[in-house]
N, C-alpha and C positions, 0 to 999 in steps of 0.2 A: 352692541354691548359697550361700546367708546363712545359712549355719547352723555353728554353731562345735561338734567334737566334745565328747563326756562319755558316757565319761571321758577322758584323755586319759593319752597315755602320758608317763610326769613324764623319761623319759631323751630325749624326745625333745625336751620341754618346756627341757631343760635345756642341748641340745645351740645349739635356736633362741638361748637366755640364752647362751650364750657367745659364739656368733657375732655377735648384737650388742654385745657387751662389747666385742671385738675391732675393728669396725664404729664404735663411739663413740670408743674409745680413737685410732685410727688418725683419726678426723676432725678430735678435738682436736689431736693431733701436728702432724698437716698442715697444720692452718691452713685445709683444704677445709671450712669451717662451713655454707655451702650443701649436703654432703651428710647435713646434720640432715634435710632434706628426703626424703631417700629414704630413711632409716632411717623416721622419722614415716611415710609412704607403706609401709615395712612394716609395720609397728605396726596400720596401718587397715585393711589387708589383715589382715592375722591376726585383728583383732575380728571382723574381719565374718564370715572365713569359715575360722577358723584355718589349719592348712597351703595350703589349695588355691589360695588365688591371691596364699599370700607365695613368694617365690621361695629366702628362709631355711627356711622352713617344710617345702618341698619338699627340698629340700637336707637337711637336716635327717630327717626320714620316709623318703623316699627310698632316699638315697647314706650318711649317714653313722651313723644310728644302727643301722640291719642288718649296717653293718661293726663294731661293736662289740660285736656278740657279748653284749649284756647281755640278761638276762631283761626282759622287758616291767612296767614296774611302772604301774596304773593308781589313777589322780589324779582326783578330782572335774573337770568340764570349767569350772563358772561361775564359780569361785577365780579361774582361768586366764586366762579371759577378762577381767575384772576387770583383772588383772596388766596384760593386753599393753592394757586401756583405759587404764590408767594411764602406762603408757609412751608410749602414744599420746600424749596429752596432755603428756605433759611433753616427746619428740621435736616434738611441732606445734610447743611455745612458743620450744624452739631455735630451728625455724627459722625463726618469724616474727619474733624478735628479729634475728639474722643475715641473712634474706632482706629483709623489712620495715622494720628499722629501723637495721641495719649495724652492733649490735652483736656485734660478734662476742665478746669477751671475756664475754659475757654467755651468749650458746649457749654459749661452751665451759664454764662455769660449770655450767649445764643440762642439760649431755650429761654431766658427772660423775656429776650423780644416777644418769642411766642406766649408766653403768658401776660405779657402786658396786652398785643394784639388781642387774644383770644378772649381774655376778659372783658376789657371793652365791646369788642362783637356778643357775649354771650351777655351781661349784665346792661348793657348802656344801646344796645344797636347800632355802635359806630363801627363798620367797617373800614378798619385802614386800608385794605386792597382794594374796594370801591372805588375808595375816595382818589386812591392814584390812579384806577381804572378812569375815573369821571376825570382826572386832570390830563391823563392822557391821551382821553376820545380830544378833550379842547383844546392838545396843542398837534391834534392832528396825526399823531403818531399810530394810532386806533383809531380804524374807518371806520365813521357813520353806522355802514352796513354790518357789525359785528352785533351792532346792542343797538335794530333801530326803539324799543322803548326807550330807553337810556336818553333820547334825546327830546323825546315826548313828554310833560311832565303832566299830560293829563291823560296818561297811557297807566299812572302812578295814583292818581286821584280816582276814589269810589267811583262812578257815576251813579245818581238813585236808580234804584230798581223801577223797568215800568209795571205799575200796580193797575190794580181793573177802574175803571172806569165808569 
């Protein structure tokens, strides 16, 4: 049950990043700063077990990414996870600031990062957690052995299919 896929599928990956973009974005507006809380509460649910027990996740796998029709494109899994830790952490600080300490100008400040991240991940395919995951497999800090794809970059490249002869 604790176990996060890899590979994982990056449209699916990206479908989650907009939903909480939208999710952030609508918290700040409303002034509902207490729902940093259950955004974070997705976040933890997705490290631990990616799609299965977030309810974006599923949403996401499910309903919306087989309604678009895209080809499957797969993504190292430990990048990934990384990411939604990373979001984790900075949805928790939201809302122990706002839940804990009443600031809320402070979450809403917090839940930007989350919407600048999440956007970028759902519109553009730049994951910022990646990108520190990949700077921190090269200074060593993150073993080899966590993401050996990650170090392969032709583990990342098609190969053609063998066709008949």
């Amino acid at each position: 049950m604790l176990t996060f896929p890899n590979p994982v599928n990056e449209v699916s990956a990206r479908v989650v990043a907009g939903c909480v973009a939208v999710l952030s974005l609508a918290t700040i507006l409303s002034g509902q700063t207490w729902f940093a809380a259950v955004i974070a509460a997705g976040f933890i649910a997705r490290v631990l077990t990616g799609p299965t027990l977030s309810p974006l996740g599923q949403l996401a796998t499910r309903v919306i990414t087989p309604r678009l029709g895209l080809p499957e494109k797969l993504v190292a899994g430990p990048p990934k996870r990384f990411a939604q830790g990373m979001g984790a952490v900075i949805s928790s600080t939201a809302a122990v600031l706002t839940l804990g300490f009443g600031l809320d100008m402070e979450a809403d400040v917090v839940l930007s990062l989350i919407v600048v991240a999440a956007t970028l991940e759902s519109a553009f395919a730049v994951c910022i957690g990646c990108m520190v995951f990949s700077r921190l497999m090269r200074a060593g800090i993150i073993p080899p052995e966590v993401c050996e794809s990650c170090n392969d970059i032709w583990t990342r490249v098609p190969q053609p299919a063998a066709g008949p002869r």
